[in-house]
VMD Tcl script that builds the backbone (N, CA, C; Angstrom):
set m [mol new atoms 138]
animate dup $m
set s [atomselect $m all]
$s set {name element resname resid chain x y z} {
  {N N UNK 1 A -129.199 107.632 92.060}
  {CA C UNK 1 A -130.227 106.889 92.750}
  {C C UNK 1 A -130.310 105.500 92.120}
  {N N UNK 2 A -130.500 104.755 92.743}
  {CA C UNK 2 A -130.369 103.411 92.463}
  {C C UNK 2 A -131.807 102.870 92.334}
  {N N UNK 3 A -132.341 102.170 90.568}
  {CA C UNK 3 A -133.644 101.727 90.435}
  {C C UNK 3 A -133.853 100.560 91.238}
  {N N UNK 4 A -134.779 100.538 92.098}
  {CA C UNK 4 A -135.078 99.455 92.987}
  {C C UNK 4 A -135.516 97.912 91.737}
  {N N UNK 5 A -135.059 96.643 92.082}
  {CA C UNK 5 A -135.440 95.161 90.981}
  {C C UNK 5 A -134.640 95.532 89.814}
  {N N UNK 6 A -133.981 96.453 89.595}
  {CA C UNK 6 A -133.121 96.384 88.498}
  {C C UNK 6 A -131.812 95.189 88.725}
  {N N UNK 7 A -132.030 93.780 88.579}
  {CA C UNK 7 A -130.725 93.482 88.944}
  {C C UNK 7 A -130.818 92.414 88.518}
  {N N UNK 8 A -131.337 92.315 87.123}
  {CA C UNK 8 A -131.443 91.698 85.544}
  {C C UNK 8 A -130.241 91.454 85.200}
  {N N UNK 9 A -130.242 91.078 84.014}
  {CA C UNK 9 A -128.876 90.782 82.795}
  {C C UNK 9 A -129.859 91.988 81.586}
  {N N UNK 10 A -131.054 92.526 81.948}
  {CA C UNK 10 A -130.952 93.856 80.934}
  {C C UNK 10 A -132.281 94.284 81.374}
  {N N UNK 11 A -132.360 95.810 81.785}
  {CA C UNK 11 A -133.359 96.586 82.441}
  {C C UNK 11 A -134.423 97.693 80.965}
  {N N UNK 12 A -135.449 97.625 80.635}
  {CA C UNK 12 A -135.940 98.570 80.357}
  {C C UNK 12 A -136.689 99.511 80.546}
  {N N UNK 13 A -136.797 100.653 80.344}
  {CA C UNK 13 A -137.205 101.643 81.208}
  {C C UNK 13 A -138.374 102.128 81.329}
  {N N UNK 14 A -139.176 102.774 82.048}
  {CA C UNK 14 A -140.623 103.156 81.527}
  {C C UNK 14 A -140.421 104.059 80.812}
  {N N UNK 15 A -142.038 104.442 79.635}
  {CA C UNK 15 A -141.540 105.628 78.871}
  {C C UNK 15 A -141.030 106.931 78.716}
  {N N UNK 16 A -140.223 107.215 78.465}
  {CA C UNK 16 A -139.338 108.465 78.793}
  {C C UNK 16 A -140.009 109.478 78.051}
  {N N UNK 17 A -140.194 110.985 79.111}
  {CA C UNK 17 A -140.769 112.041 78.459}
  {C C UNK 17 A -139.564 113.146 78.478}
  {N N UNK 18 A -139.926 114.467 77.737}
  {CA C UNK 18 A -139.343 115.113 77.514}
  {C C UNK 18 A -138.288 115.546 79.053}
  {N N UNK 19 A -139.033 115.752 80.217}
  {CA C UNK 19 A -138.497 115.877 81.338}
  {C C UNK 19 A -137.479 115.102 81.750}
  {N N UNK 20 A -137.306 114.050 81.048}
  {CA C UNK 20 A -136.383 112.707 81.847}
  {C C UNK 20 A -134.543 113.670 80.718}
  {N N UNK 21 A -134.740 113.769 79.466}
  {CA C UNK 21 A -133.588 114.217 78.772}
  {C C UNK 21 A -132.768 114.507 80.008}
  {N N UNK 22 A -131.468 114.095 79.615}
  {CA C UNK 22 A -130.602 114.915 80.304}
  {C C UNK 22 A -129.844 113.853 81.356}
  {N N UNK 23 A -131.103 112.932 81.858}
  {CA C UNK 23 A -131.061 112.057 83.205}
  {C C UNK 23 A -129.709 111.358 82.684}
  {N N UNK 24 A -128.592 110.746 83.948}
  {CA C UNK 24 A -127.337 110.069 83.536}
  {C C UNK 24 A -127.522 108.924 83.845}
  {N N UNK 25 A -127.157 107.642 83.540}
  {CA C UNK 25 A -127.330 106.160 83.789}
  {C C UNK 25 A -126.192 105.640 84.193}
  {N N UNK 26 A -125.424 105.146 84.866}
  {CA C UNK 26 A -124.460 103.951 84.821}
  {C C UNK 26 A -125.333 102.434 85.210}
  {N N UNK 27 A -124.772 101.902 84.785}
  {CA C UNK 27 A -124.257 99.900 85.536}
  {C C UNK 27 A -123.712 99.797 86.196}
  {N N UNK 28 A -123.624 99.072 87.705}
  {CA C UNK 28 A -122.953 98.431 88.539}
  {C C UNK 28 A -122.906 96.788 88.102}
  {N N UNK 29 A -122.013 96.557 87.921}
  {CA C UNK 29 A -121.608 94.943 87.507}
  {C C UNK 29 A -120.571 94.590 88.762}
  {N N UNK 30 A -121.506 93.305 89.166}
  {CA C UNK 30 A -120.632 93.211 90.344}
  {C C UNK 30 A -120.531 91.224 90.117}
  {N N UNK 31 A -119.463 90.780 91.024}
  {CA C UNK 31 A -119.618 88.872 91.548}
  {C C UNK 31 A -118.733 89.052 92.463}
  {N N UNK 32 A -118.100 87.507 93.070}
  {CA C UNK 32 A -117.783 87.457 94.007}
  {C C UNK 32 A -116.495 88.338 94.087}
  {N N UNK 33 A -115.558 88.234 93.055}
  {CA C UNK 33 A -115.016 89.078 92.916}
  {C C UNK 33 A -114.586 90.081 93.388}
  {N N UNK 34 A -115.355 90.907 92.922}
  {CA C UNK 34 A -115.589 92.470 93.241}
  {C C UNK 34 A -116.602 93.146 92.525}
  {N N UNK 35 A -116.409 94.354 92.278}
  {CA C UNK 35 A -117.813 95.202 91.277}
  {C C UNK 35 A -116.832 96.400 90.477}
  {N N UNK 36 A -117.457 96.791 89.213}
  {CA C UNK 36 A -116.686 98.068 88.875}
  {C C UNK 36 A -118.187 98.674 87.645}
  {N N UNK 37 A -117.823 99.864 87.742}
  {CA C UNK 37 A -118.936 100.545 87.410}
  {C C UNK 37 A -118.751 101.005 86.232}
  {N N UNK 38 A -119.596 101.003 85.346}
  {CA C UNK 38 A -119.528 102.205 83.920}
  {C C UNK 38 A -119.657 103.416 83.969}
  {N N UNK 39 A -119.000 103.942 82.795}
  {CA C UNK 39 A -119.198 105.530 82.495}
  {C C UNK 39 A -120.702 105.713 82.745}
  {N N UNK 40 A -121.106 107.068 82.919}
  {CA C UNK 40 A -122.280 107.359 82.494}
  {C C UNK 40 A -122.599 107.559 81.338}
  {N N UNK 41 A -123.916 107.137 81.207}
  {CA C UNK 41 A -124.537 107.455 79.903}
  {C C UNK 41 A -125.818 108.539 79.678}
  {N N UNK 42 A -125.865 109.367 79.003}
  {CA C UNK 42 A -126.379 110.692 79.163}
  {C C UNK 42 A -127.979 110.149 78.473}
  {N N UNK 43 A -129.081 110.059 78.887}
  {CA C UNK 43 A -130.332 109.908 78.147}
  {C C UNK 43 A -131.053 111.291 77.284}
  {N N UNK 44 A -130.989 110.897 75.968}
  {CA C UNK 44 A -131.839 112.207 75.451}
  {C C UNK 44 A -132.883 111.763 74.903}
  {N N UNK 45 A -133.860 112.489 74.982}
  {CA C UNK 45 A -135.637 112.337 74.302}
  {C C UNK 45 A -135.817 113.494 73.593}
  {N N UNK 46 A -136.045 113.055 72.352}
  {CA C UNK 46 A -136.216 113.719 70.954}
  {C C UNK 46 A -137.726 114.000 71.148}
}
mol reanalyze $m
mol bondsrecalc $m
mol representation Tube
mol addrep $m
């Protein structure tokens, strides 16, 4: 799902509760170019 106004040079998140662990993240980096995407990144809450 794609965070709606995320489309910064760096996003932070609201506070993450135990429920969010687990959630996966990538980046879409895109220009005229083209776009290519990152790995995911796995979020954990301690």
């Amino acid at each position: 799902m794609n965070i709606t106004g995320a489309t910064k040079a760096s996003y932070t998140t609201p506070p993450a509760t135990l429920a969010d662990s687990g959630s996966l993240f990538a980046v879409i980096v895109s220009n005229s170019v083209g776009s290519v995407t990152s790995n995911n990144a796995t979020l954990t809450v301690q």
